[in-house]
VOPATI-383680 format. One record per residue (C-alpha): residue number from 1; residue in one letter; x, y, z. Coordinates in nm, 4 decimals, always signed. Last residue first. Example, Ala and Ser with C-alpha at 12.3 -4.5 7.8 and 13.67 -1.06 7.14 Angstrom:
residues 2
num:2&residu:S&x:+1.3670&y:-0.1060&z:+0.7140 $
num:1&residu:A&x:+1.2300&y:-0.4500&z:+0.7800 $
//
This chain:
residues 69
num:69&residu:X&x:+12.5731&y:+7.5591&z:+3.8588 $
num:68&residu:X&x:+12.8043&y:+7.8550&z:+3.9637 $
num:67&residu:X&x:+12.6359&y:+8.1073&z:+4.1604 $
num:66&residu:X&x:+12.5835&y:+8.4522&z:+3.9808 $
num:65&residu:X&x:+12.8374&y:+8.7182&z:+4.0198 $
num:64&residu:X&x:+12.7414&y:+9.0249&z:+4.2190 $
num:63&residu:X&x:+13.0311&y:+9.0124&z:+4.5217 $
num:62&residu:X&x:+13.2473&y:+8.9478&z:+4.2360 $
num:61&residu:X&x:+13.5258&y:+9.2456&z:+4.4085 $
num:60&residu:X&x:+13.5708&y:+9.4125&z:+4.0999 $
num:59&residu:X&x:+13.1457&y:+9.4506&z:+4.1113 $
num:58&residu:X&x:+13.1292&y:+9.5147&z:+4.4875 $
num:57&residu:X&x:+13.3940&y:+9.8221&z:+4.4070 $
num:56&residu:X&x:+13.1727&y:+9.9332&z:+4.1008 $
num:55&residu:X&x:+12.8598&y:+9.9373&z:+4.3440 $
num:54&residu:X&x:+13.0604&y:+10.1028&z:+4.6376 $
num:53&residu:X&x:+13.1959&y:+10.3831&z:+4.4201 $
num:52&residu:X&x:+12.8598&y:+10.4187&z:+4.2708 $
num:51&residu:X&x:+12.6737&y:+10.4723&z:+4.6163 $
num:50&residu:X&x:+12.9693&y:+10.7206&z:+4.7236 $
num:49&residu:X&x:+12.9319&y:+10.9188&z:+4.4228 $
num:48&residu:X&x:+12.5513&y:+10.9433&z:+4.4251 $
num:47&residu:X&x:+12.3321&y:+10.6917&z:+4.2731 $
num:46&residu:X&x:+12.0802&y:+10.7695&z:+3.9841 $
num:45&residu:X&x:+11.8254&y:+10.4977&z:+3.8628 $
num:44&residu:X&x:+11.6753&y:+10.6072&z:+3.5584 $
num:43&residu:X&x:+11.3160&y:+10.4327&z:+3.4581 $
num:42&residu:X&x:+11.1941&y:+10.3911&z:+3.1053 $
num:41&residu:X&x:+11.2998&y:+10.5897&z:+2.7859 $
num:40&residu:X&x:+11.5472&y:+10.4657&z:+2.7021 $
num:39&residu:X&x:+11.4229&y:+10.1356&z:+2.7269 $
num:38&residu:X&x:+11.6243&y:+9.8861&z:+2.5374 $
num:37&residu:X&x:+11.9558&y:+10.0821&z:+2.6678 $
num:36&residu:X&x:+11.8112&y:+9.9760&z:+3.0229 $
num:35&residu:X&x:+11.9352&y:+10.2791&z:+3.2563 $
num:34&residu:X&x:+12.1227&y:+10.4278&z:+3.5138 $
num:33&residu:X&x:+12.2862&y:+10.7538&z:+3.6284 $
num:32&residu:X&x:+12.5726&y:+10.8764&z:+3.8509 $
num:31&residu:X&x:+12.6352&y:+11.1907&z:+4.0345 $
num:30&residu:X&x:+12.8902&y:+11.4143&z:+4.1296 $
num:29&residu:X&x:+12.6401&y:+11.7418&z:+4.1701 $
num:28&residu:X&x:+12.6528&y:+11.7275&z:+3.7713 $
num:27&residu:X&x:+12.5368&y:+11.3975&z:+3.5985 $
num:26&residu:X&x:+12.7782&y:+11.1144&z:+3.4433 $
num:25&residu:X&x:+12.5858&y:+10.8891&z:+3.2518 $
num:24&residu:X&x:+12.5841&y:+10.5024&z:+3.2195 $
num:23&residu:X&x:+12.4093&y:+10.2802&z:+2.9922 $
num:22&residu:X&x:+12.2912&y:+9.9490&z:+3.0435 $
num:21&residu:X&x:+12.2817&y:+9.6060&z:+2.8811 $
num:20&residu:X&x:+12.0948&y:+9.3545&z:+2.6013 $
num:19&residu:X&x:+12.1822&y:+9.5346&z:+2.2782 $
num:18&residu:X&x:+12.2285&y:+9.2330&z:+2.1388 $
num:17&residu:X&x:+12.5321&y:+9.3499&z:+1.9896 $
num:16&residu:X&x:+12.6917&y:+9.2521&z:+2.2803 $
num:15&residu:X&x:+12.8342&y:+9.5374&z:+2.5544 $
num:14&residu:X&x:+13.2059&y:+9.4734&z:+2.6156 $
num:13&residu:X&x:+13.2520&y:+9.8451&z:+2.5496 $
num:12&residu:X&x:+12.9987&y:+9.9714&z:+2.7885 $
num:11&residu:X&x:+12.7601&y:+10.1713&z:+2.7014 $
num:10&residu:X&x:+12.7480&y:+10.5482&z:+2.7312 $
num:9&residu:X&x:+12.4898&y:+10.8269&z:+2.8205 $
num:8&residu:X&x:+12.5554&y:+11.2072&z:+2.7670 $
num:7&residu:X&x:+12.2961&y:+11.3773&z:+2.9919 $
num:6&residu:X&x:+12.2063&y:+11.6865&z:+2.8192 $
num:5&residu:X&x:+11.9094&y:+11.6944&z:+2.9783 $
num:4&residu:X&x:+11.8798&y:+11.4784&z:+3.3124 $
num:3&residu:X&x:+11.8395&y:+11.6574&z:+3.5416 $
num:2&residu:X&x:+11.8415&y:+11.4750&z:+3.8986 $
num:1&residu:X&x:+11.5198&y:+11.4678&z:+4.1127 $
//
């Protein structure tokens, strides 16, 4: 289980004041966390470098955009 204490979690810039998106934190042992910003204290997930490298790539790449209607 990654520690978590300390972690310093960020939102994105282009978040809306909704508060309707994530936050990221950077974790020792080159890891990446997770979570809802409107549940802070819910579930983390935590990816390792090579899991978050992939996700942000997949992300640039649109392979996560929603179907157009």
């Amino acid at each position: 289980m990654a520690d978590l204490y300390g972690a310093r979690w960020v939102k994105s810039t282009f978040s809306m004041a909704s508060g309707n998106c994530v936050e990221t934190a950077r974790l020792a042992a080159h890891q990446m966390a997770l979570r809802d910003s409107k549940d802070r204290s819910g579930p983390v997930l935590i990816f390792t470098a090579s899991e978050w490298r992939a996700f942000v790539a997949g992300v640039k790449d649109g392979q996560f955009d929603l179907p157009e209607a």
